[in-house]
C-alpha positions as a printed NumPy array, in Angstrom:
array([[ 96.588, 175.56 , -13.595],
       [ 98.049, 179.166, -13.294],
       [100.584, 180.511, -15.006],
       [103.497, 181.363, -12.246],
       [105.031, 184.457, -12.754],
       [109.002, 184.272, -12.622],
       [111.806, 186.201, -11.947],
       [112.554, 186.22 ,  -8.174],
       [115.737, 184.008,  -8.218],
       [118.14 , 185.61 , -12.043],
       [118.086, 182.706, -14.012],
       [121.77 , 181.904, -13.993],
       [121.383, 182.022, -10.132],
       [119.473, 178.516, -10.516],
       [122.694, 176.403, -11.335],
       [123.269, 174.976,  -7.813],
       [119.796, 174.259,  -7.09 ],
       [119.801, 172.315, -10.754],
       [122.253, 170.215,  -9.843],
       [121.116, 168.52 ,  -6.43 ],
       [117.623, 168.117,  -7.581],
       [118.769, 166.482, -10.881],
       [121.142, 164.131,  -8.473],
       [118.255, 163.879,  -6.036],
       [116.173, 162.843,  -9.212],
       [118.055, 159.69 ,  -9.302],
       [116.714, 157.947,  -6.552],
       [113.227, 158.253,  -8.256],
       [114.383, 157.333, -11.156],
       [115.876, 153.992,  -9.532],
       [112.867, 152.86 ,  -8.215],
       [111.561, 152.784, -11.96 ],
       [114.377, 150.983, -13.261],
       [114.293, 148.309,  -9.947],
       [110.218, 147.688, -10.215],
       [109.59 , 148.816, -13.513],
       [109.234, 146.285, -17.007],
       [111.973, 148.191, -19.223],
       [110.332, 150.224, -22.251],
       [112.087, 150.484, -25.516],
       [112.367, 154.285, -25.263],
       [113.579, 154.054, -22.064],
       [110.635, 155.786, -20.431],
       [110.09 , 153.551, -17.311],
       [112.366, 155.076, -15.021],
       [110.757, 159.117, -16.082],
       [108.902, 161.058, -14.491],
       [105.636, 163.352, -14.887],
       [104.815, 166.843, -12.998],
       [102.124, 166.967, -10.651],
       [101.089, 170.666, -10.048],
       [ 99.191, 169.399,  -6.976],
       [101.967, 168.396,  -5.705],
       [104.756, 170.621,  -6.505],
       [106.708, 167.675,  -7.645],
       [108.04 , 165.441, -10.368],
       [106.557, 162.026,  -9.948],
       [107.201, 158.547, -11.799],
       [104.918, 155.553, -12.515],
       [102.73 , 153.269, -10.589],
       [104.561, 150.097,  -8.685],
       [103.749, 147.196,  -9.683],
       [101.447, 145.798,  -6.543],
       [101.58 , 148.566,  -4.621],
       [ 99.854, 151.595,  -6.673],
       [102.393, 153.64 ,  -5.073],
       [104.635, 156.226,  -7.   ],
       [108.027, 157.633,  -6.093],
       [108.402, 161.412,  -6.65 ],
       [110.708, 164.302,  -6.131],
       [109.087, 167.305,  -4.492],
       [111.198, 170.908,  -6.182],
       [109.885, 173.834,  -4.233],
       [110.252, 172.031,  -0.884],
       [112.668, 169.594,  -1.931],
       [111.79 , 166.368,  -0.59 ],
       [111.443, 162.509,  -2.093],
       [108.131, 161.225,  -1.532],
       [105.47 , 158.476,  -1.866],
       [102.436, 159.277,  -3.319],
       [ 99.417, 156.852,  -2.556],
       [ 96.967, 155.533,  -5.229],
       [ 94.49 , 158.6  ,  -4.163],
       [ 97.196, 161.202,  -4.835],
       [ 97.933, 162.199,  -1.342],
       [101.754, 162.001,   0.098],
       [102.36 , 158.273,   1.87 ],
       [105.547, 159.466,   3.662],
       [108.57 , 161.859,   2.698],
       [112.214, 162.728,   3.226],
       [113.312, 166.023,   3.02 ],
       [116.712, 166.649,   1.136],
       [118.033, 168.968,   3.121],
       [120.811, 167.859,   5.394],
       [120.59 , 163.962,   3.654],
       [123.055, 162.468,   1.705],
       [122.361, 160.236,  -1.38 ],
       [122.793, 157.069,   0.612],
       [120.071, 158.651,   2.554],
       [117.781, 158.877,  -0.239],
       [118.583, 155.191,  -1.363],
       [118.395, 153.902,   2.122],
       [114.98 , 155.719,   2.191],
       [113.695, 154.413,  -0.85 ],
       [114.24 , 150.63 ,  -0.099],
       [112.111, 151.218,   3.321],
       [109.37 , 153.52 ,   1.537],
       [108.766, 151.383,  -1.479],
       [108.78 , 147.795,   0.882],
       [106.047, 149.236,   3.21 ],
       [103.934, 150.736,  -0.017],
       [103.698, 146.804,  -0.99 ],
       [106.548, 147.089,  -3.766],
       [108.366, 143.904,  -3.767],
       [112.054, 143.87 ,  -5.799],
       [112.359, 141.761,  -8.657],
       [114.389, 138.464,  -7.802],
       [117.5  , 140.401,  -9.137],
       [117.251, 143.002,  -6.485],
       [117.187, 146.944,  -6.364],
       [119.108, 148.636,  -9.089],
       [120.099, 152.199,  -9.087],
       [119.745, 154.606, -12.396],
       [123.075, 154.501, -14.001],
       [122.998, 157.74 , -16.413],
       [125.65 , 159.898, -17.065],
       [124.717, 163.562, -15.314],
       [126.348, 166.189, -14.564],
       [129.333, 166.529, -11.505],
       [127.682, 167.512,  -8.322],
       [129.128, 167.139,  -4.321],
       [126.408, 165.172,  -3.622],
       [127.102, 162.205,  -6.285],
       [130.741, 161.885,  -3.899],
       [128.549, 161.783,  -0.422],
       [128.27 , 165.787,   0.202],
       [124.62 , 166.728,   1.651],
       [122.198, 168.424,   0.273],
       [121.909, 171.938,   1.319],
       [118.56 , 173.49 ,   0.049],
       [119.546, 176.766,   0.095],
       [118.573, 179.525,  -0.773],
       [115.104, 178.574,  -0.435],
       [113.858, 180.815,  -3.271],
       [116.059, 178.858,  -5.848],
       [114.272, 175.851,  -5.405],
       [110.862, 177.278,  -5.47 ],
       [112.047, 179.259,  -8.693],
       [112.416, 176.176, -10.489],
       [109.593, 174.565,  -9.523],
       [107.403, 177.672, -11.338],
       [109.998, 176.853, -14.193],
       [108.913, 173.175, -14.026],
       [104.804, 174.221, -13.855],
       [105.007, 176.754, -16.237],
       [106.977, 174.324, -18.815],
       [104.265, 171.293, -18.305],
       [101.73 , 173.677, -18.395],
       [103.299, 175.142, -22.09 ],
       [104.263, 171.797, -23.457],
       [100.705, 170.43 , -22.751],
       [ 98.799, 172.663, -24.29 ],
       [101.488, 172.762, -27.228],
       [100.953, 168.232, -27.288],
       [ 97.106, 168.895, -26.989],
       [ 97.025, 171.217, -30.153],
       [ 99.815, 168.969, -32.234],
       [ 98.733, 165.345, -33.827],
       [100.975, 162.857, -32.776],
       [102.339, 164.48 , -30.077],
       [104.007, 162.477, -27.109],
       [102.728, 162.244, -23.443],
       [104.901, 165.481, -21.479],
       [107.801, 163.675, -19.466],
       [110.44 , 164.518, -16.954],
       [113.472, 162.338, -18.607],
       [116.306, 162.098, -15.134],
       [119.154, 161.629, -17.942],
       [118.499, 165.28 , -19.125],
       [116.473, 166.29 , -16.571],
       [114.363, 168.475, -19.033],
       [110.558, 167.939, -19.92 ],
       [109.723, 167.254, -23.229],
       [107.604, 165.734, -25.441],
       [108.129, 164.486, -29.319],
       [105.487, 165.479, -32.334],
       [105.768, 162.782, -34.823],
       [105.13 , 163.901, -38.506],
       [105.514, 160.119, -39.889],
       [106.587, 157.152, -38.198],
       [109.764, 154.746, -39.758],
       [110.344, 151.704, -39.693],
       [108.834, 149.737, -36.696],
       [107.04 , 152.796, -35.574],
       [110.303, 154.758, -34.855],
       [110.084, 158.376, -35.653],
       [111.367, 159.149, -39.198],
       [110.347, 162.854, -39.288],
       [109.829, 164.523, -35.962],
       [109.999, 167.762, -33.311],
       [111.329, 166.848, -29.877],
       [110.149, 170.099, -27.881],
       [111.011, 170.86 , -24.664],
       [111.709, 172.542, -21.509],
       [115.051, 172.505, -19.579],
       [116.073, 173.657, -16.296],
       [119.352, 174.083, -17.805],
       [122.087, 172.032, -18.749],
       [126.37 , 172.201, -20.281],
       [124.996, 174.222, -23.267],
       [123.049, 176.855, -21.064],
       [123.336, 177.771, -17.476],
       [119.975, 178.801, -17.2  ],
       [116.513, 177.507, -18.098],
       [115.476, 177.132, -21.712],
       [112.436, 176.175, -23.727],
       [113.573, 174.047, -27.393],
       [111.979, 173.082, -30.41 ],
       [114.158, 170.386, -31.772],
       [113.356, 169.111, -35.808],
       [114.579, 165.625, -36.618],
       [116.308, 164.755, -38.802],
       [118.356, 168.231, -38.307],
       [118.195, 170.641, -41.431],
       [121.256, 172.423, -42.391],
       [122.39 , 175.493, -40.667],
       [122.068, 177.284, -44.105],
       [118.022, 176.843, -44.168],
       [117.227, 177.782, -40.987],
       [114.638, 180.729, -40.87 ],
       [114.696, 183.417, -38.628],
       [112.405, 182.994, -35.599],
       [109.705, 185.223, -35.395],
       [108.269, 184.828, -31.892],
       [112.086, 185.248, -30.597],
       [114.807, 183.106, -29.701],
       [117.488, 182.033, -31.746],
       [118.774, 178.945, -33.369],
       [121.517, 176.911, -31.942],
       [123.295, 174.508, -34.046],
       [126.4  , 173.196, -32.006],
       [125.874, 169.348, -31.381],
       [122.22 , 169.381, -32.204],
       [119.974, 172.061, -34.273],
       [116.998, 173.394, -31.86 ],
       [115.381, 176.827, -31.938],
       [115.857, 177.996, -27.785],
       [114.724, 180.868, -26.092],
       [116.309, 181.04 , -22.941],
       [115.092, 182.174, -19.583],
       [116.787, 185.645, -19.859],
       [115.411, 186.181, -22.871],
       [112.245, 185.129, -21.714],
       [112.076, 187.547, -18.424],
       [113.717, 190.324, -20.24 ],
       [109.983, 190.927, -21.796],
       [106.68 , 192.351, -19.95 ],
       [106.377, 190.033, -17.031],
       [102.579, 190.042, -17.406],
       [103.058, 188.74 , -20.757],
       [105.343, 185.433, -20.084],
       [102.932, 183.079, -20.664],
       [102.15 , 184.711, -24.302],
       [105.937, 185.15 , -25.203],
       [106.879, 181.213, -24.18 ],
       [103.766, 180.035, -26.303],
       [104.734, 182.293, -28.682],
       [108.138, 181.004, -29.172],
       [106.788, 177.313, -29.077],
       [104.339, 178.16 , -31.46 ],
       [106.787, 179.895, -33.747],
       [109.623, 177.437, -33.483],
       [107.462, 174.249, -34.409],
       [105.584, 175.813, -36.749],
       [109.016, 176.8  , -38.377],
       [110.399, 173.366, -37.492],
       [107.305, 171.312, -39.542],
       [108.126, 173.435, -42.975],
       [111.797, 172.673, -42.569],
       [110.944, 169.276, -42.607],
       [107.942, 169.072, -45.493],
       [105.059, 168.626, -42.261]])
């Protein structure tokens, strides 16, 4: 897919717009913690982007090949049949959050999705304060604002991926509805019981308490002391408050030739985990 050029909505402009379609992400989420067999990572209830579609999109239903998605440009939850096409939607706009949950239940039961004996369950994460989470409705505006983060969404799965695809041991790309960010983890040798003892968590953020903006992050595990950090050559800067990532955010991102976005995020990815695997001896 494309690159999408961005820079039509100023980064820090994007806040709002964050916010309701990380609440709105919760209702997806749900329906993979209701149908789903829990994962030890946690991953059932995440989600994957689907450039087709415009939209983030979690896993198959058990008996009903269905999945449960959350379309960003034109914000609307959706059901996406086994043959990729859209089942039925609900646009966010105007809805409340009760909406969304009422929705769900009558989507997912005429897809074929039957609830476990214990009934439907609802995501539980801690996100951040938004109207909506206290019954406010959605209002999807302005427009551009959602459609700028959905190029922020594309243009992060289509970075990531290529990063994973060029990285042994690198992760499947996920949309995680705690964080709301995609990311993926390169593990440089497994621990105990296959748990990561030396890895890179890299990612893509729409933006979150640390930045009000979008941000790419290249994240080393364990986290090497502030004192042996080197500097970053394809640009950003290191951040070591709370967690140790290289980040180049989306200002610093757009503040370069817009014909050459694609080259500076890759080059920044490229940098940062390249810097990331000597810091930790990989």
């Amino acid at each position: 897919m494309p690159w999408r050029t961005l820079g039509a909505v100023a980064p820090t402009e994007l806040v709002d717009a964050r916010l309701q379609l990380h609440h709105a992400a919760q209702v997806v989420a749900s329906a993979g913690v209701t149908f789903l067999e829990p994962r030890p990572d946690d991953g059932h209830p995440n989600f994957g982007w689907v450039e087709g579609l415009g939209a983030l999109v979690g896993h198959r239903l058990p008996g009903a090949g269905a999945r449960i998605g959350l379309r960003v440009g034109q914000p609307a939850w959706i059901v996406v049949d086994a043959d990729g096409s859209i089942r039925d939607e609900l646009g966010l706009d105007g809805r409340t959050l009760e909406d969304g949950y009422a929705w769900l239940a009558e989507a997912t039961a005429a897809a074929g999705a039957k609830p476990p004996s214990a009934g439907r369950r609802r995501a539980a994460y801690e996100i951040p304060d938004h109207a909506t989470a206290r019954g406010a409705r959605f209002a999807c505006v302005p427009a551009e604002a959602f459609v700028e983060l959905a190029g922020w969404f594309a243009n992060g799965q289509l970075s990531l991926d290529a990063l994973a695809a060029r990285s042994p041991g690198a992760s499947e790309v996920r949309c995680w509805p705690h964080h709301f960010d995609l990311g993926a983890l390169l593990t440089l040798a497994p621990g105990p019981e296959g748990a990561p003892d030396r890895s890179i968590g890299v990612g893509l953020s729409p933006g979150d308490a640390d930045y009000a903006e979008p941000y790419a992050y290249v994240s080393p595990w364990p986290y090497p002391k502030p004192g042996a950090l080197p500097t970053l050559r394809g640009g950003g800067r290191w951040h070591t408050e709370g967690h140790t990532s290289a980040v180049l955010t989306a200002s610093e991102l757009l503040a370069g030739p817009t014909g050459r976005q694609a080259e500076r995020l890759r080059g920044f990815l490229d940098t940062a985990s390249d810097a990331s695997r000597r810091l930790l001896g990989g």
